[in-house]
N, CA, C and O atoms as a Tripos MOL2 file, in Angstrom:
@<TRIPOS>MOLECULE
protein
  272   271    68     0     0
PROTEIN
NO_CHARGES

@<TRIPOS>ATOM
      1 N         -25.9440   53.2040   22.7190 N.3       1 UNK1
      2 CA        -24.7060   53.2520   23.4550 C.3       1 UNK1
      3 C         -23.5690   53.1880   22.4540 C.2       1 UNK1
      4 O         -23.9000   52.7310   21.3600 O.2       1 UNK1
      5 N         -22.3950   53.5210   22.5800 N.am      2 UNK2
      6 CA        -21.2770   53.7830   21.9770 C.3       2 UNK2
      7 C         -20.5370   52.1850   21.9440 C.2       2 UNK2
      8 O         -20.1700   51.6020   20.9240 O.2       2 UNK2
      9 N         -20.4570   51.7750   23.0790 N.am      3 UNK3
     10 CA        -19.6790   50.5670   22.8390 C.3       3 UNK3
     11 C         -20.6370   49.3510   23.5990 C.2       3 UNK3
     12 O         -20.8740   49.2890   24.8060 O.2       3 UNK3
     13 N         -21.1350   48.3660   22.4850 N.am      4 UNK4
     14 CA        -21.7990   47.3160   22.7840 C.3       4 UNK4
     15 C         -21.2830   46.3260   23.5720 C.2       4 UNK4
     16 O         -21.9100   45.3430   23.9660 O.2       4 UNK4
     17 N         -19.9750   46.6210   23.8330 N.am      5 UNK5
     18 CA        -19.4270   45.5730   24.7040 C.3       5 UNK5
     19 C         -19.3150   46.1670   26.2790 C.2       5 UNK5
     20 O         -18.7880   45.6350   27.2560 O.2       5 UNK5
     21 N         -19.9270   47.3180   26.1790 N.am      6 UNK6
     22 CA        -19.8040   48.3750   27.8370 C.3       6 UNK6
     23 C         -20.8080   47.5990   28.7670 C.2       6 UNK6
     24 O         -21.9030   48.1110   28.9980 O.2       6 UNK6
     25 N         -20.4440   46.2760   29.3540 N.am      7 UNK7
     26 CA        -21.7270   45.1890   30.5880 C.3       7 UNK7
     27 C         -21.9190   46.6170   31.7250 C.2       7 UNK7
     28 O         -23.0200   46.5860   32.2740 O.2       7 UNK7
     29 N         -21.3500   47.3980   31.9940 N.am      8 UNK8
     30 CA        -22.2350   48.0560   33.2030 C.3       8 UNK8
     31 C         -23.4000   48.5470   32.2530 C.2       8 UNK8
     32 O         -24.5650   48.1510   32.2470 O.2       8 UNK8
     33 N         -22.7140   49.6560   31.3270 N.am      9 UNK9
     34 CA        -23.9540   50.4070   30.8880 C.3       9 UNK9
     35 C         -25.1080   49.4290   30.0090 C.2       9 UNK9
     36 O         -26.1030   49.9740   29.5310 O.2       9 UNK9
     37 N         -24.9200   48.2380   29.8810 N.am     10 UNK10
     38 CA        -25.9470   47.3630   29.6930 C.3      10 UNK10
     39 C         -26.8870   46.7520   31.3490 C.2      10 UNK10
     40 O         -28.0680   46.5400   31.6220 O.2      10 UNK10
     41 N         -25.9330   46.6860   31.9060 N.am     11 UNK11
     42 CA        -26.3780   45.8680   33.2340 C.3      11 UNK11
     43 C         -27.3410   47.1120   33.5600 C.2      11 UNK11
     44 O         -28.5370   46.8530   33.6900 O.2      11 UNK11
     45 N         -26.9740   48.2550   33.6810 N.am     12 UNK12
     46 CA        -27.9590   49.9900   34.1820 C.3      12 UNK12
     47 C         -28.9690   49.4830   33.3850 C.2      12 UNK12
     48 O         -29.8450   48.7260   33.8020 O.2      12 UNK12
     49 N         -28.8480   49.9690   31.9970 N.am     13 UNK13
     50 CA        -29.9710   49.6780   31.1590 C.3      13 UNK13
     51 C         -31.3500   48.7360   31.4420 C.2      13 UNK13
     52 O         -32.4870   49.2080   31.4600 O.2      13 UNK13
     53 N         -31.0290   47.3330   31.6540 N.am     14 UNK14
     54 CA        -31.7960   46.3660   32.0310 C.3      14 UNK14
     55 C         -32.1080   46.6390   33.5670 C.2      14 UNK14
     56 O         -33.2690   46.2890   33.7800 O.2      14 UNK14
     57 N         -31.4730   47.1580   34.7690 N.am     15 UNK15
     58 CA        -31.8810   47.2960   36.0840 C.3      15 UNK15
     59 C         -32.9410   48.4740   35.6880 C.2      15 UNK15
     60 O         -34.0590   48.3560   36.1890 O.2      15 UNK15
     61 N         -32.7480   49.3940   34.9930 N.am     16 UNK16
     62 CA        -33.6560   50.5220   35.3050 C.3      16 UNK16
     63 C         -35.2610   50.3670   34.2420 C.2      16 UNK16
     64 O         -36.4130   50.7310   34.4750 O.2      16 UNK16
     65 N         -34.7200   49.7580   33.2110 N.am     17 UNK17
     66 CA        -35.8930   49.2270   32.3420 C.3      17 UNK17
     67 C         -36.6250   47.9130   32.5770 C.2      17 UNK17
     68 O         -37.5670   47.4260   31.9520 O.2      17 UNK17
     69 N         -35.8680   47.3990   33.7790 N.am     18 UNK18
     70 CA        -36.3100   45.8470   33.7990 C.3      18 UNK18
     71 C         -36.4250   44.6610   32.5330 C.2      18 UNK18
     72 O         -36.8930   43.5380   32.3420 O.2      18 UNK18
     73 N         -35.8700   45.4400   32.0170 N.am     19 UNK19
     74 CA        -35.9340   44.0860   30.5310 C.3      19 UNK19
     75 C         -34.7030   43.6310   30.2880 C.2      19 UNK19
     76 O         -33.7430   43.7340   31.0520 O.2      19 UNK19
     77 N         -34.7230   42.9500   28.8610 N.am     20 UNK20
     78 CA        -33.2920   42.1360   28.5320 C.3      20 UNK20
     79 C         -32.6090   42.8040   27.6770 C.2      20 UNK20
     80 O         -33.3080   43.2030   26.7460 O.2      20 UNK20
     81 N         -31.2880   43.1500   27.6000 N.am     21 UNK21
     82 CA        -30.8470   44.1780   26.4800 C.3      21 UNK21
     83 C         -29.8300   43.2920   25.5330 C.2      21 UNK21
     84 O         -28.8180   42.7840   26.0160 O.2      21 UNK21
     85 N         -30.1720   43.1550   24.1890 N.am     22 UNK22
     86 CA        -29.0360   42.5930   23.3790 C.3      22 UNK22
     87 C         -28.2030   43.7670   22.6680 C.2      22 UNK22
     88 O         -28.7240   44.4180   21.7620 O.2      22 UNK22
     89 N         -27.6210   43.8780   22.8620 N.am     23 UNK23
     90 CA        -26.3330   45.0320   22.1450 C.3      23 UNK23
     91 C         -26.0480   44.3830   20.8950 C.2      23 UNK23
     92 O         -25.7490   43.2140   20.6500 O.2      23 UNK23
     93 N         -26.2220   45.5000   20.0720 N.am     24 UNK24
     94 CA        -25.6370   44.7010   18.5160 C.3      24 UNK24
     95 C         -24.8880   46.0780   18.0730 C.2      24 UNK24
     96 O         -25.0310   47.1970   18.5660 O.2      24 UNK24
     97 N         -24.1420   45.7190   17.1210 N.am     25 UNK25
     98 CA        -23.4300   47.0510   16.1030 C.3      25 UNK25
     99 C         -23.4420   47.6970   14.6880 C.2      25 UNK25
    100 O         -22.9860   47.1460   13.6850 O.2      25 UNK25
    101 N         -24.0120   48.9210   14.7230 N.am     26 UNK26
    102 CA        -24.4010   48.9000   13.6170 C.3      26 UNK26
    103 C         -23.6110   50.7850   13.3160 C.2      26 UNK26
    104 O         -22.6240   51.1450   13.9590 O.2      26 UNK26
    105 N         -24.3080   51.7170   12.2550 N.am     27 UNK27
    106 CA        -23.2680   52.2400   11.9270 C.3      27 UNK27
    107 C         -24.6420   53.5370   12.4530 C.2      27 UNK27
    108 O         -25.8460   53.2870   12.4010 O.2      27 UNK27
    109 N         -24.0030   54.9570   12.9590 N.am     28 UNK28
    110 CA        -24.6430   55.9670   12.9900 C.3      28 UNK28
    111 C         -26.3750   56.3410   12.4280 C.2      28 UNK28
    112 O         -27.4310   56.7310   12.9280 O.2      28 UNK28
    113 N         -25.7500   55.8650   10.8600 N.am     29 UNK29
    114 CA        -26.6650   56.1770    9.7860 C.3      29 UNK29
    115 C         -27.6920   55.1820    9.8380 C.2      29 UNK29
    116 O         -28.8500   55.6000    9.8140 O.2      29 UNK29
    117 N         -27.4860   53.8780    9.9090 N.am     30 UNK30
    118 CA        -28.5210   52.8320   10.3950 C.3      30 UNK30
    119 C         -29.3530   52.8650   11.6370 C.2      30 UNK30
    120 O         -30.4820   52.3810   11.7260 O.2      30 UNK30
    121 N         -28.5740   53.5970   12.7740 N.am     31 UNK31
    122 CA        -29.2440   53.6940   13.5610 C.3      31 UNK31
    123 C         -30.5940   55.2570   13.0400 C.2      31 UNK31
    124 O         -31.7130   55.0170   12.5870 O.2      31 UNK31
    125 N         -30.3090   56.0050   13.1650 N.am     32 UNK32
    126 CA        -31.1370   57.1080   12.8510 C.3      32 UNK32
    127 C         -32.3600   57.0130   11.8600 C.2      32 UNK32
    128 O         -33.4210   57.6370   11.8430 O.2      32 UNK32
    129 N         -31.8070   55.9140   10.9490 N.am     33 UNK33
    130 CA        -33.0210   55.2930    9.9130 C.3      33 UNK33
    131 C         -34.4770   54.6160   10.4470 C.2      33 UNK33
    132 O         -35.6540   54.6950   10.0980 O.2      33 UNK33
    133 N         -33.6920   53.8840   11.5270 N.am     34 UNK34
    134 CA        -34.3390   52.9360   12.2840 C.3      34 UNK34
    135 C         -35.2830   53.5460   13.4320 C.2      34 UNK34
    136 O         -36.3370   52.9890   13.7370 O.2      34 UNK34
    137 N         -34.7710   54.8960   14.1380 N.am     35 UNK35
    138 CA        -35.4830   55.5680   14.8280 C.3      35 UNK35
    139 C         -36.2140   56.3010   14.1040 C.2      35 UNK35
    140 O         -37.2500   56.5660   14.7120 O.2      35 UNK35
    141 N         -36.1500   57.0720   12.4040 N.am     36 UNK36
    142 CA        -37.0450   57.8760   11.9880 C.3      36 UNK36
    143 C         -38.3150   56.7910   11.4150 C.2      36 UNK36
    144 O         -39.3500   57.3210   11.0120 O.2      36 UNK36
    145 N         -38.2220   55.5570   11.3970 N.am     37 UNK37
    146 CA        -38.5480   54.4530   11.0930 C.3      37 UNK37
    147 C         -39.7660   53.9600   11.8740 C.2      37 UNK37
    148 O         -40.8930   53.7700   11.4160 O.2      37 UNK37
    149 N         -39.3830   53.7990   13.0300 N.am     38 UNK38
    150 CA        -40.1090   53.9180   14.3510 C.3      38 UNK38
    151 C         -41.2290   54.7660   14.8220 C.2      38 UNK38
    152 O         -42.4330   54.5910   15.0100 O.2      38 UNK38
    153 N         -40.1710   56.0120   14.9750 N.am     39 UNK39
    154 CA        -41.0300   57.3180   15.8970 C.3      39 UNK39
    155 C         -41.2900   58.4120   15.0640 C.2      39 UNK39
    156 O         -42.0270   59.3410   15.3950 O.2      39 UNK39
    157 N         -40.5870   58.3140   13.7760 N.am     40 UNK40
    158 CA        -41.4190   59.7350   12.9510 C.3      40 UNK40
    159 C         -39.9420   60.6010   12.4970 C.2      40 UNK40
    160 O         -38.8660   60.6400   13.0940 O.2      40 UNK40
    161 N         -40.1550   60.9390   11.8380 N.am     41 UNK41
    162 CA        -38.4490   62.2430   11.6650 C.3      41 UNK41
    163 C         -38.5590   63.0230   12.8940 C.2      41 UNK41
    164 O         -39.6060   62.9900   13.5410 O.2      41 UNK41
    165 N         -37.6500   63.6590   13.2310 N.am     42 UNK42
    166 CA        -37.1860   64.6360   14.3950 C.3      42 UNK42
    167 C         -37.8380   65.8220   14.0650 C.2      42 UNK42
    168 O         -37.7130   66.7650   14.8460 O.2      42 UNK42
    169 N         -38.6080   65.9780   12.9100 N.am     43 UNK43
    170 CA        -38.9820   67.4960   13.2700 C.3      43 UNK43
    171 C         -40.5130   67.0790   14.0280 C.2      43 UNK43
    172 O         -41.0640   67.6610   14.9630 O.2      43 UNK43
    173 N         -40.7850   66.3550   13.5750 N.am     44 UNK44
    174 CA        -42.1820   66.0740   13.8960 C.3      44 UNK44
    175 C         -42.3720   65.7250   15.2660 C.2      44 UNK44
    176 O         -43.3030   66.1600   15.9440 O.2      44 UNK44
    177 N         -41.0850   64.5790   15.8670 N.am     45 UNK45
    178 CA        -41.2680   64.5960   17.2230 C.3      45 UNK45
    179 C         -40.8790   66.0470   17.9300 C.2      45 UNK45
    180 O         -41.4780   66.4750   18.9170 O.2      45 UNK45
    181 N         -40.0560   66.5660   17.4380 N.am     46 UNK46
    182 CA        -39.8550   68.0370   18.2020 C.3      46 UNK46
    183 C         -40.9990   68.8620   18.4130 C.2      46 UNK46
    184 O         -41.4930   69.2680   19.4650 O.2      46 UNK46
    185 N         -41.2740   69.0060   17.4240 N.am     47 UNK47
    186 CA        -42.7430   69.6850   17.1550 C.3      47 UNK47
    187 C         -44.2200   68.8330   18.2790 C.2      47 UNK47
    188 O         -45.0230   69.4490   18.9800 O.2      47 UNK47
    189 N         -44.1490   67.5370   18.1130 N.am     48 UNK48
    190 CA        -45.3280   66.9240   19.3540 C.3      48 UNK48
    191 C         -44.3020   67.1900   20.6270 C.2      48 UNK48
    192 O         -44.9800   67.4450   21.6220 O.2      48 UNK48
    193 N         -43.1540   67.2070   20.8570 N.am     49 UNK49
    194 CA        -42.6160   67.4470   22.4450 C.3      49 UNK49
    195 C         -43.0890   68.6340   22.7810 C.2      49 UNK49
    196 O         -43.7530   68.7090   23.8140 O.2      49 UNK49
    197 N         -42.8360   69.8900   21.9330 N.am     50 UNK50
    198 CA        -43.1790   71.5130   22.1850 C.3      50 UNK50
    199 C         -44.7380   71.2510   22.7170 C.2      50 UNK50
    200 O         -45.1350   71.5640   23.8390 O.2      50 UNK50
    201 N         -45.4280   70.6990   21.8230 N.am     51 UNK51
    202 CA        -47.3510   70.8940   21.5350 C.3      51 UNK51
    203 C         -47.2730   70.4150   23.4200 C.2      51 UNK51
    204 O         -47.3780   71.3730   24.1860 O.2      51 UNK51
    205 N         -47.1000   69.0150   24.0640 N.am     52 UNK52
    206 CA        -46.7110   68.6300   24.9700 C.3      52 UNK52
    207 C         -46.3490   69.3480   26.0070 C.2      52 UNK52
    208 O         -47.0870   69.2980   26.9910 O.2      52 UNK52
    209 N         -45.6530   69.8330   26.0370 N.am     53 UNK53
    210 CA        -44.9570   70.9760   26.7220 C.3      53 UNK53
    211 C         -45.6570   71.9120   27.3590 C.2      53 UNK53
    212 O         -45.8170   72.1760   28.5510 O.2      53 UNK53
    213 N         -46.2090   72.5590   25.9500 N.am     54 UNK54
    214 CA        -47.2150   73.4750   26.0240 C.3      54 UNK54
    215 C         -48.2300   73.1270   26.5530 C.2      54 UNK54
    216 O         -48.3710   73.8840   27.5130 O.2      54 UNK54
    217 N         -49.2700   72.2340   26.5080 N.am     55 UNK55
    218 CA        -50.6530   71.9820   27.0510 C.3      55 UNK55
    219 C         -50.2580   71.7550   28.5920 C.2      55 UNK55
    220 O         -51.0160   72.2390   29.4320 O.2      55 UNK55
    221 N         -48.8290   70.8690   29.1280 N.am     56 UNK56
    222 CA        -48.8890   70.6100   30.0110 C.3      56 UNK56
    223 C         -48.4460   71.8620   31.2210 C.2      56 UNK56
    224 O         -48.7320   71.8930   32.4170 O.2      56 UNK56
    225 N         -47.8200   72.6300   30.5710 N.am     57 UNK57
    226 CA        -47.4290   73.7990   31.5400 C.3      57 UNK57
    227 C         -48.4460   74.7250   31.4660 C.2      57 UNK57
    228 O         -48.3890   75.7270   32.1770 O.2      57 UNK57
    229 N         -49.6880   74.4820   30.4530 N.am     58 UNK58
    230 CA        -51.0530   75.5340   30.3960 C.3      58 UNK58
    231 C         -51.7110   74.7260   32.0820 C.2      58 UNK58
    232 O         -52.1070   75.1950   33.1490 O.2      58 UNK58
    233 N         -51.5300   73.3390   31.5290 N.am     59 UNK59
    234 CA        -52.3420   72.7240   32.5640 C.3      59 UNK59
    235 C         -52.0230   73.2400   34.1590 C.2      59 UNK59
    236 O         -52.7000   73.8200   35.0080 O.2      59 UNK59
    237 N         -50.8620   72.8040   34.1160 N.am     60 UNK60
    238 CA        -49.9510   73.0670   35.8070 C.3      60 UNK60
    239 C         -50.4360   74.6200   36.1650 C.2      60 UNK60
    240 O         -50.9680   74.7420   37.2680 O.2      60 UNK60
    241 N         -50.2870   76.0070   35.2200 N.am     61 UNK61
    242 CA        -50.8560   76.5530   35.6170 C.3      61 UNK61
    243 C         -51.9690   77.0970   35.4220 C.2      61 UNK61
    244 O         -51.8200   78.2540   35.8170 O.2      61 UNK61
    245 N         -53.1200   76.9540   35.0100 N.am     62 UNK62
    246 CA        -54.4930   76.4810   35.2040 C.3      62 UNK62
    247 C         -54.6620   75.3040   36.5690 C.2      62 UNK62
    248 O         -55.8590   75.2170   36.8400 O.2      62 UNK62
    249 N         -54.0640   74.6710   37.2040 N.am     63 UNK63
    250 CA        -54.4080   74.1200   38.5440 C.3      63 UNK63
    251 C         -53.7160   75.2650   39.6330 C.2      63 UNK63
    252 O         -54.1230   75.5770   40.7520 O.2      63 UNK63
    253 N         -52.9670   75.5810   39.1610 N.am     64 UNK64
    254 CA        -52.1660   76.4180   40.3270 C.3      64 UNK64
    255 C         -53.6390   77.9910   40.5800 C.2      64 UNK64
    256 O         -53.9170   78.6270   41.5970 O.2      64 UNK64
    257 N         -54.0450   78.0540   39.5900 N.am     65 UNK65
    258 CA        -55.0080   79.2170   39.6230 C.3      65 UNK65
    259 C         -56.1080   78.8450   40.0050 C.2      65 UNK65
    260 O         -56.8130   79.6290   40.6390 O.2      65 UNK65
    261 N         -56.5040   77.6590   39.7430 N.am     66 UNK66
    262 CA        -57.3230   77.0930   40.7780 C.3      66 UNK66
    263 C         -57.4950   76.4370   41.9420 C.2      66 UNK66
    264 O         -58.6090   76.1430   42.3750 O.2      66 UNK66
    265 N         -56.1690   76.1070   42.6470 N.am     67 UNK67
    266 CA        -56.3570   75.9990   43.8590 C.3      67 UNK67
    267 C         -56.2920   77.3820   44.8000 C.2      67 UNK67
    268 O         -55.9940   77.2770   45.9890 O.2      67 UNK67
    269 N         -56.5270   78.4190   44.3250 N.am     68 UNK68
    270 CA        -56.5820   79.9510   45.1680 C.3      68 UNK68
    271 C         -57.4790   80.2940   45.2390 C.2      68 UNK68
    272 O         -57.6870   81.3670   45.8070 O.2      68 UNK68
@<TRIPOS>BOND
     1     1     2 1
     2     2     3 1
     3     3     4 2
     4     3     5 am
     5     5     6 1
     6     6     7 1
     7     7     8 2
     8     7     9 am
     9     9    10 1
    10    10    11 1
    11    11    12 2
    12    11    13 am
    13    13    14 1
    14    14    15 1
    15    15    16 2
    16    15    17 am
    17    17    18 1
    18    18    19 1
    19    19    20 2
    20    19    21 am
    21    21    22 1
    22    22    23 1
    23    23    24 2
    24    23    25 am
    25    25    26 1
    26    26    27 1
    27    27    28 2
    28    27    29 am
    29    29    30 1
    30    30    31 1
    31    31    32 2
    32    31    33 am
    33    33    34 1
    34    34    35 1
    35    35    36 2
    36    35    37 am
    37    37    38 1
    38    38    39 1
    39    39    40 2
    40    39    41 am
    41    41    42 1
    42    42    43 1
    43    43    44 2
    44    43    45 am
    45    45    46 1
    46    46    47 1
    47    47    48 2
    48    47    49 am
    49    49    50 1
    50    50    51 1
    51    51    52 2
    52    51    53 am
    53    53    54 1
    54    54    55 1
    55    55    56 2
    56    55    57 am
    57    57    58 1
    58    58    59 1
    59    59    60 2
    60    59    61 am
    61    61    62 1
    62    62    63 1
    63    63    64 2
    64    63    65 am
    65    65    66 1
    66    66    67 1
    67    67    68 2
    68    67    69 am
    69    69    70 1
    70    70    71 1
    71    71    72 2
    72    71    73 am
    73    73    74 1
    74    74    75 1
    75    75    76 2
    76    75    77 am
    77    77    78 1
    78    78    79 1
    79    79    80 2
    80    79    81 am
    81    81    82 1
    82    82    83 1
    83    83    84 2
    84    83    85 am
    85    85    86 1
    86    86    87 1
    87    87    88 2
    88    87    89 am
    89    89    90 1
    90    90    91 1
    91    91    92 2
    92    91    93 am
    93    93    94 1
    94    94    95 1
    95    95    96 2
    96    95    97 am
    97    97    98 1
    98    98    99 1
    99    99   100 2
   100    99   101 am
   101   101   102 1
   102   102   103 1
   103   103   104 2
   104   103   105 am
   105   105   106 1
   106   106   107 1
   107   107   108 2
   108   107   109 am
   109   109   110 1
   110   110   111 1
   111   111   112 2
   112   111   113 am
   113   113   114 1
   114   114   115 1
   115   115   116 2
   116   115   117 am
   117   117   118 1
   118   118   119 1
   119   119   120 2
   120   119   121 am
   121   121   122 1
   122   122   123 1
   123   123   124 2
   124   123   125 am
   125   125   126 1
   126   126   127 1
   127   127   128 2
   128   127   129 am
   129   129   130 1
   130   130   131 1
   131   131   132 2
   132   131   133 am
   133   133   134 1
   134   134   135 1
   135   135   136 2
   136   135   137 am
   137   137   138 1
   138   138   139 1
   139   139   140 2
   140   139   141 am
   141   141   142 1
   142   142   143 1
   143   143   144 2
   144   143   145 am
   145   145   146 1
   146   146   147 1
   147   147   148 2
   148   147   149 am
   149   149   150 1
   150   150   151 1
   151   151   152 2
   152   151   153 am
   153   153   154 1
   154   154   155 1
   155   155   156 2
   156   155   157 am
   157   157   158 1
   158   158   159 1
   159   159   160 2
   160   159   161 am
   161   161   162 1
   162   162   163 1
   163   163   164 2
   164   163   165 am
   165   165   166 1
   166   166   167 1
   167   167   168 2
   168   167   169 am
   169   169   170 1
   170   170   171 1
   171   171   172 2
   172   171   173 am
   173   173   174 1
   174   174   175 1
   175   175   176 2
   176   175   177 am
   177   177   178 1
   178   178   179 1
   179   179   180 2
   180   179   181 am
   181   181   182 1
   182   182   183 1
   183   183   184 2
   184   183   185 am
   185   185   186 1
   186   186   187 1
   187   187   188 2
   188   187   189 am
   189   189   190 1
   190   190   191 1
   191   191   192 2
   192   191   193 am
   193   193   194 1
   194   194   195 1
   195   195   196 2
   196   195   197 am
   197   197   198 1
   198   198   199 1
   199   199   200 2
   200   199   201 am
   201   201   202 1
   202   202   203 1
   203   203   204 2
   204   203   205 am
   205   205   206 1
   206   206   207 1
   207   207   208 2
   208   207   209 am
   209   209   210 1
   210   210   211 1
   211   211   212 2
   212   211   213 am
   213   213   214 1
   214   214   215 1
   215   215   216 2
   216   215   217 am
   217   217   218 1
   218   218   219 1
   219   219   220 2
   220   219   221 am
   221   221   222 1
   222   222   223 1
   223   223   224 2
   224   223   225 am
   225   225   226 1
   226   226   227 1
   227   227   228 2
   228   227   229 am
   229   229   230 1
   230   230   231 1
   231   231   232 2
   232   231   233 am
   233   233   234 1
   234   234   235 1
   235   235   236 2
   236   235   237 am
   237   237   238 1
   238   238   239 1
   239   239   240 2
   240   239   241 am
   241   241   242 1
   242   242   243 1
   243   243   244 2
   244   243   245 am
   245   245   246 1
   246   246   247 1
   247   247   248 2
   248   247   249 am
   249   249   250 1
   250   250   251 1
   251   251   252 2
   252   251   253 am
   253   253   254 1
   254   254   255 1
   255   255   256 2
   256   255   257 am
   257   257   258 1
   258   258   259 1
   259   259   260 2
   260   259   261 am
   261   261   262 1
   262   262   263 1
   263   263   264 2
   264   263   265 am
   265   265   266 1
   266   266   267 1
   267   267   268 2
   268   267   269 am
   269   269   270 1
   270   270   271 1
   271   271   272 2
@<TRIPOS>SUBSTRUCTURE
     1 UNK1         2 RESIDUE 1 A UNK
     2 UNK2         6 RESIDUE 1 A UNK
     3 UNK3        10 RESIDUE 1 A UNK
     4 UNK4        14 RESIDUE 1 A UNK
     5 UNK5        18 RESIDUE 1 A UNK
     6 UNK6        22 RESIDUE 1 A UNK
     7 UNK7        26 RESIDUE 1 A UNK
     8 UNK8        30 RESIDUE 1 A UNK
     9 UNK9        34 RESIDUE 1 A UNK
    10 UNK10       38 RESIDUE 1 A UNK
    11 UNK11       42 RESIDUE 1 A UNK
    12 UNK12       46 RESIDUE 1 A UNK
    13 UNK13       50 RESIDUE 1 A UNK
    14 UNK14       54 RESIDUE 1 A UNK
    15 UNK15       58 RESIDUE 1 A UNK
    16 UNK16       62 RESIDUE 1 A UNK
    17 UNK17       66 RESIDUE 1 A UNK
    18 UNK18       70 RESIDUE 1 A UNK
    19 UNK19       74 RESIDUE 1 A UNK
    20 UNK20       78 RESIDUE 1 A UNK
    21 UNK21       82 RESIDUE 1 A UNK
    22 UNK22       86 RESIDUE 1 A UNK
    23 UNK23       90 RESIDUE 1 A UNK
    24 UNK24       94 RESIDUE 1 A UNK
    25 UNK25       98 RESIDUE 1 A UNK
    26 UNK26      102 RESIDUE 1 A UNK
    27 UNK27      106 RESIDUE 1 A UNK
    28 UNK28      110 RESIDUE 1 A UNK
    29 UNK29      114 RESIDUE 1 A UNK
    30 UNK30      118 RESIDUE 1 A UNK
    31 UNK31      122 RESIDUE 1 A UNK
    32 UNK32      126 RESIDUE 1 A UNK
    33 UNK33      130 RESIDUE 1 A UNK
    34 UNK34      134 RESIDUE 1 A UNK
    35 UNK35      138 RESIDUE 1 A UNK
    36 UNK36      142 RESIDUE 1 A UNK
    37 UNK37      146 RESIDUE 1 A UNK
    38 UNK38      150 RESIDUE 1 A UNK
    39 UNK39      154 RESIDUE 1 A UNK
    40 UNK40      158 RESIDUE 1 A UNK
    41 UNK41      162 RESIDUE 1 A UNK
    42 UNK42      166 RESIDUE 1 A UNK
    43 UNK43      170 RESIDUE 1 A UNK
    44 UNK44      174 RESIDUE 1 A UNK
    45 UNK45      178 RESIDUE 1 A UNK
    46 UNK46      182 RESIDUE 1 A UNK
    47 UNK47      186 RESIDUE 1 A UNK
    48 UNK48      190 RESIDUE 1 A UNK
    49 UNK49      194 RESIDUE 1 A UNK
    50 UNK50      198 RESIDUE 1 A UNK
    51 UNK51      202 RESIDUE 1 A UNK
    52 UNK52      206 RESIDUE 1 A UNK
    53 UNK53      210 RESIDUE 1 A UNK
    54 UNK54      214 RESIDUE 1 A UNK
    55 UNK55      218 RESIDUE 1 A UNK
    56 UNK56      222 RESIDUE 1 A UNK
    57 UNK57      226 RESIDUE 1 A UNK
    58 UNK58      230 RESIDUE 1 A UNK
    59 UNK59      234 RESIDUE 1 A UNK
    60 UNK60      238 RESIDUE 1 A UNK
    61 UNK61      242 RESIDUE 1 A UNK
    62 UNK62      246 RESIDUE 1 A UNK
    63 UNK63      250 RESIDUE 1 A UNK
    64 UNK64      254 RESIDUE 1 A UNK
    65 UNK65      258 RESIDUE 1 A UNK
    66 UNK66      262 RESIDUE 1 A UNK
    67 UNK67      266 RESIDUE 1 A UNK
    68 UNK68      270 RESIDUE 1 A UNK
């Protein structure tokens, strides 16, 4: 979020995730470190979203051809 002091878009956050949210502040570049840190660089998750994508819309239609 942009501004750690924004209580709705924290209050959303925690109603829709059910958890506790601490807002802290940190700078662009720290954040992005911290997510390639985490989940992998962005090409790589781009690349497993596509693979994803793909198997699952093979799947949907592969059922659609088999329910006829």
């Amino acid at each position: 979020m942009v501004d750690p002091s924004d209580k709705t878009a924290i209050e959303d956050i925690e109603y829709i995730t059910k958890c506790k949210v601490q807002a802290f502040v940190s700078t662009s570049t720290d954040i992005k470190k911290a997510i390639e840190h985490y989940y992998g660089p962005f090409e790589e998750r781009l690349k497993k979203r596509k693979t994803s994508e793909l198997s699952f819309a093979k799947a949907k239609k592969q059922s659609t051809v088999d329910s006829y």
